[in-house]
C-alpha positions as CSV (number, residue, x, y, z in Angstrom):
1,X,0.0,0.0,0.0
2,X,1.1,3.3,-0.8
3,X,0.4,6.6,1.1
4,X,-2.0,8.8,-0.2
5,X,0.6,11.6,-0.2
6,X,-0.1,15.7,-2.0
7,X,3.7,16.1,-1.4
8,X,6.6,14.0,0.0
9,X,6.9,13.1,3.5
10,X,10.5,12.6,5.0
11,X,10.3,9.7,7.9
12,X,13.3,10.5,10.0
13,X,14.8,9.4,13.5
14,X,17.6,11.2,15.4
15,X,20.1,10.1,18.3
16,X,21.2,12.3,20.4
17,X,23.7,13.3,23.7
18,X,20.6,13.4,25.8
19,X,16.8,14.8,26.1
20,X,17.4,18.6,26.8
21,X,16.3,20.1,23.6
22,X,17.7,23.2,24.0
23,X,21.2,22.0,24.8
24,X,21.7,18.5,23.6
25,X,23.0,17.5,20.1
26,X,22.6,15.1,17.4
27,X,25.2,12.3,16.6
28,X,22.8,10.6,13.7
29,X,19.8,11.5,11.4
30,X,18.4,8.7,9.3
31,X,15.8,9.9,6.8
32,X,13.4,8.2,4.4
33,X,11.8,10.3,2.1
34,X,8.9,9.4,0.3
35,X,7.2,10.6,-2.9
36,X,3.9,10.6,-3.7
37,X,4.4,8.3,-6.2
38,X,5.8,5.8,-3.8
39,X,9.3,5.7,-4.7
40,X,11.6,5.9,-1.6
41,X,15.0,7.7,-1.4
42,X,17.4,7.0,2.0
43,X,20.2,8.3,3.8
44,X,21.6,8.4,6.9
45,X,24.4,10.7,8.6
46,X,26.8,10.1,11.5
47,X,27.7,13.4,13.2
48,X,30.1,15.2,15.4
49,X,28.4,16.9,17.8
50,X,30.8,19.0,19.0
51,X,30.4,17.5,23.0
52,X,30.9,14.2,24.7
53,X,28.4,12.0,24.3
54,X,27.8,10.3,28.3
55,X,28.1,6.8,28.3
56,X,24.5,6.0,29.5
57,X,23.8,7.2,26.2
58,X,26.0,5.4,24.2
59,X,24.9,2.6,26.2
60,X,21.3,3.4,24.5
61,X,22.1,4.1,20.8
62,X,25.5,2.3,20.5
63,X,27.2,5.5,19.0
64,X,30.3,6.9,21.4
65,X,32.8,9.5,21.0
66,X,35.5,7.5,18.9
67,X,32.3,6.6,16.2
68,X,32.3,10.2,15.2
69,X,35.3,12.0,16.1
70,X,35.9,12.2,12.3
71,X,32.5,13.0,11.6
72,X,31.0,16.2,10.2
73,X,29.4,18.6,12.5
74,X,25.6,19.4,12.2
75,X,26.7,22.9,11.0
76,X,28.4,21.5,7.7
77,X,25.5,18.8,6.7
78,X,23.0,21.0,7.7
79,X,22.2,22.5,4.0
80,X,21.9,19.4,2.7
81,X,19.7,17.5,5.2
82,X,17.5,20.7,4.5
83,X,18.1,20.4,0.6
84,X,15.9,16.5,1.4
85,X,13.4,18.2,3.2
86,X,12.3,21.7,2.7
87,X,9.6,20.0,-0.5
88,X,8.2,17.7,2.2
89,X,6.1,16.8,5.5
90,X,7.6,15.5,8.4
91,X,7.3,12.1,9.8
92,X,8.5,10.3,13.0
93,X,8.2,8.4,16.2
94,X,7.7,11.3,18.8
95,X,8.9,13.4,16.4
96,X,6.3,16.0,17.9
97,X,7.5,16.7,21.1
98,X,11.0,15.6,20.2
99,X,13.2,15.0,16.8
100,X,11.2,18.3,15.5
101,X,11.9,20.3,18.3
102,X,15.6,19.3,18.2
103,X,16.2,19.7,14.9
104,X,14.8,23.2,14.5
105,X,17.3,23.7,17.4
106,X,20.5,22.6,15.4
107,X,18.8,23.9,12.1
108,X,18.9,27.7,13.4
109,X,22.1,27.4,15.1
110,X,23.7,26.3,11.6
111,X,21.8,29.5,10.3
112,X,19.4,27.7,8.2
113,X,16.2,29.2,8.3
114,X,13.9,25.8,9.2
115,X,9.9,26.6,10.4
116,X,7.0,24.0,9.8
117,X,4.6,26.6,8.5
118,X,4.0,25.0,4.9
119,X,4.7,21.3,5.7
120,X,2.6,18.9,8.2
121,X,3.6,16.7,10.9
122,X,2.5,13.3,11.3
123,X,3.8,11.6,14.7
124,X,3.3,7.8,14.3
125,X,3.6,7.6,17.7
126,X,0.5,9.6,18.8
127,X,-1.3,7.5,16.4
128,X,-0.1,4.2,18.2
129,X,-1.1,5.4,21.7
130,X,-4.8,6.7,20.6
131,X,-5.3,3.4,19.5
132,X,-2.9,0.7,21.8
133,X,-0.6,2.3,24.1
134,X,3.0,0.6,23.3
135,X,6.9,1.5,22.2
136,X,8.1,1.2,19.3
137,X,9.3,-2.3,19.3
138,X,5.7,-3.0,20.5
139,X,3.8,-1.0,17.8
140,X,6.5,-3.5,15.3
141,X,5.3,-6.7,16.6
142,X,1.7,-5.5,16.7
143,X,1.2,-3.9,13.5
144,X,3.8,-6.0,11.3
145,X,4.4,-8.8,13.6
146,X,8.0,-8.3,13.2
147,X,10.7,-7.7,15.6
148,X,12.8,-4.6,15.6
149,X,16.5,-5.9,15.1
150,X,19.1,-3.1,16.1
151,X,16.3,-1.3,17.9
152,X,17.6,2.9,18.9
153,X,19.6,2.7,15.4
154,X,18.2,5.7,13.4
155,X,17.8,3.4,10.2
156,X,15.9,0.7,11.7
157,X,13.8,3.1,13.5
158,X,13.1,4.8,10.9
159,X,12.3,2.3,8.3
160,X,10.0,0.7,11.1
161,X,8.3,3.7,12.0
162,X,7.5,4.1,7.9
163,X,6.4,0.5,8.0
164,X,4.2,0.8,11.6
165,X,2.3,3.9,9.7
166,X,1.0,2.0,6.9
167,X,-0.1,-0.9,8.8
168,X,-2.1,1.4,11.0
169,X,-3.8,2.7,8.0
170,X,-4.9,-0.5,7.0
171,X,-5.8,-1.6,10.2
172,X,-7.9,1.2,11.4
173,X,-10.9,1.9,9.1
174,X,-11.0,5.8,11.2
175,X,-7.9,6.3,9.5
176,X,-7.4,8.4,6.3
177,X,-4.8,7.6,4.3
178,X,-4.1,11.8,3.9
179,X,-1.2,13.0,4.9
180,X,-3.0,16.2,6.2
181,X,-5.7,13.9,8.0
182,X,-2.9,11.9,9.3
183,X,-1.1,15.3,11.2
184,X,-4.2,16.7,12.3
185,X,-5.0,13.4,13.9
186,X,-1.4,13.1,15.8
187,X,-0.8,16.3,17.0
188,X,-1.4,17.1,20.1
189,X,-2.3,20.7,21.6
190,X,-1.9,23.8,19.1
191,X,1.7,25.5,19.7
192,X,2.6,28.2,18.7
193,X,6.5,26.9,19.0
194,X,8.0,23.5,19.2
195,X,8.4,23.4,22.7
196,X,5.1,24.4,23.9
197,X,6.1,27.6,25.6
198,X,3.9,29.2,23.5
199,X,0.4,27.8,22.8
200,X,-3.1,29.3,20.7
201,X,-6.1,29.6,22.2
202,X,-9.6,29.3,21.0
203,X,-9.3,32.3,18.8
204,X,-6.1,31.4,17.6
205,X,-3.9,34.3,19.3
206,X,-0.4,33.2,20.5
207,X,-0.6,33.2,24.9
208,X,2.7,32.0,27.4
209,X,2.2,28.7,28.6
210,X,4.5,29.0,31.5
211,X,5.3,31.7,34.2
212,X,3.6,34.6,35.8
213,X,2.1,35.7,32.6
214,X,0.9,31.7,31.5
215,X,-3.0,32.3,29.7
216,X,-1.8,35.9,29.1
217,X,-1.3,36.9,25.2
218,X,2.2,38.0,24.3
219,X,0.8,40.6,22.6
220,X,-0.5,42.1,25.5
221,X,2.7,41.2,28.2
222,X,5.1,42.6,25.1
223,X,3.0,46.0,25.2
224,X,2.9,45.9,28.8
225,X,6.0,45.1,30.1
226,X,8.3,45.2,27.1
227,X,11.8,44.1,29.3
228,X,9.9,40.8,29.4
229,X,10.8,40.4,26.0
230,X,15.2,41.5,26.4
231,X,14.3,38.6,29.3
232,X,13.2,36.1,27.0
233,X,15.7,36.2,24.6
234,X,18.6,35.9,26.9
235,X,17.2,33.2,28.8
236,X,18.0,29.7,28.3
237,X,14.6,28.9,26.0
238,X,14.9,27.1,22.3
239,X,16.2,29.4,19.6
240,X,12.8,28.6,18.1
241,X,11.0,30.1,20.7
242,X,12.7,33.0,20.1
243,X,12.2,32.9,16.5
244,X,7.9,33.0,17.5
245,X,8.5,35.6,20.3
246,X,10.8,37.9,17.7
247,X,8.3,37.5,15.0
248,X,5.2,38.2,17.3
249,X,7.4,41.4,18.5
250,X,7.8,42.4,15.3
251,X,3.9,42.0,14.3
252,X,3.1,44.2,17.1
253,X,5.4,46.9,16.2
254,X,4.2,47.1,12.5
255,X,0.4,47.0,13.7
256,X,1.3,50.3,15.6
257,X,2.8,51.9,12.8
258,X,-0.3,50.7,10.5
């Protein structure tokens, strides 16, 4: 079965030094890229991140120090990882909350522009805990009956995270096979940002999710108390974030000029 796709969707897993989005790296990006017409293009890149990777990790994903000493740095692959996906959707396991968020992070810091405003997101994994409430490994064995050799490799995960997606499809008669039916369904709340430090509200107008000003519209906090803003970029938040936070600044001062 092929995906019912408008315009390519790029599956891809990373592994990382850790969880913190804002100040961990990635040491491998696998992704698979696939056309509507169902033809697949791969690849896969070891990188340098530019830190030690701790050894719980490596115990994790099998990639340590010595694996990609000699490895480029995020900052020289980055144009071409965003040469494969800038035409296409994004795909993932998590990748919501997670592989997204992260690689906006390295994206910006590399000085490519990255933002998800014309592409959708489908997370495989929201799908799977809607409907079962497993891992990876477990959606695998339930959805393909297969088990996931060289599981936390960014290739395996990724080509089983492609394969997990059409098997729910066929399974689950609720489920479109629409790549804009499929990101609607998997996302989660409306942010504004990756993170979620930012978040819409019923009338769609950006509000802080955190803080003494969470359920407040940044609009209104940037009018009110504009050193909130100085605050906000020189805090430790995703350079994302302050991408939105810039952008919504910027709005407001062009609305007052208008």
């Amino acid at each position: 079965m092929n995906l019912n796709l408008s315009k390519p969707i790029c599956f891809f897993d990373l592994e990382t030094t850790g969880v913190n989005i804002t100040t961990d790296r990635i040491v491998e990006i696998a992704i698979l890229k696939v056309y509507p017409d169902g033809k697949e293009e791969s690849k896969r890149w070891l990188v340098n991140p530019e830190m030690p990777i701790p050894k719980e990790v490596t115990a994790i994903h099998g990639i340590s120090d010595a694996d990609v000493a000699d490895e480029p740095t995020f900052k020289e692959l980055a144009k071409e990882i965003h040469n494969m996906i800038k035409d296409s959707d994004l795909g993932g396991f998590n990748s919501n909350r997670f592989d997204i968020p992260l690689l906006a992070e390295e994206m910006l810091r590399a000085d490519v522009d990255f933002d998800m405003k014309n592409r959708l997101s489908v997370d495989v994994q929201t799908i799977f805990h809607k409907m079962e409430q497993r891992t990876l490994s477990a959606a695998y064995k339930f959805y393909c009956d297969k088990i996931l050799e060289d599981a936390h490799t960014a290739e395996a995960d990724t080509k089983a995270t492609y394969e997990v997606l059409k098997a729910q499809i066929a399974k689950y008669d609720e489920l479109e096979n629409d790549s804009k039916f499929l990101a609607e369904f998997s996302s989660r709340k409306k942010f504004a940002d990756f993170a979620g430090f930012i978040i819409y509200n019923k009338k769609g107008e950006e509000c802080f999710s955190f803080g003494k000003h969470k359920g407040k519209r940044v609009e209104d906090v940037l009018n009110e108390e504009p050193g909130y803003f100085g605050w906000l970029l020189n805090a430790d938040f995703p350079l994302y974030t302050k991408k939105v936070l810039t952008a919504i600044k910027l709005r407001t001062f062009n609305n007052k000029l208008n």
